[in-house]
Residue, then its C-alpha position, 0 to 999 in steps of 0.5 A: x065168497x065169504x058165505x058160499x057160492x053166489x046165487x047165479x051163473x056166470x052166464x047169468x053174470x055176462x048176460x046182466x052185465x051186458x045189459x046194464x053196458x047197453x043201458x048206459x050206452x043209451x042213456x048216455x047217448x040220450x043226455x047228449x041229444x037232449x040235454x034238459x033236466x025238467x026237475x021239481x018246478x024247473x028246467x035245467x041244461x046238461x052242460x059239459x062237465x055234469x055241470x046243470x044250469x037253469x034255464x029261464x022260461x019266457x013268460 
């Protein structure tokens, strides 16, 4: 390191790194079971390819 050694463990490290792998897992499992997007005033449909269209609400 450019300025000393860094302020945490290597463990520390593992543990946190581990625990943003799960996060992303979950989120990513989320996306796929609900795709909507609600953002703003509408709402959005995840689409393969990060692609999001709106979706028309009936009125």
């Amino acid at each position: 390191m450019l300025n000393g050694s860094i302020p945490f463990s290597k463990t520390d490290f593992v543990v946190a790194w581990m625990l943003r792998e799960c996060c992303a897992l979950i989120l990513f499992i989320r996306a796929l079971w609900e795709p909507d997007i609600k953002w703003r005033t509408g709402t959005f449909k995840l689409m393969w390819g990060g692609v999001a269209q709106e979706v028309k609400t009936k009125l």
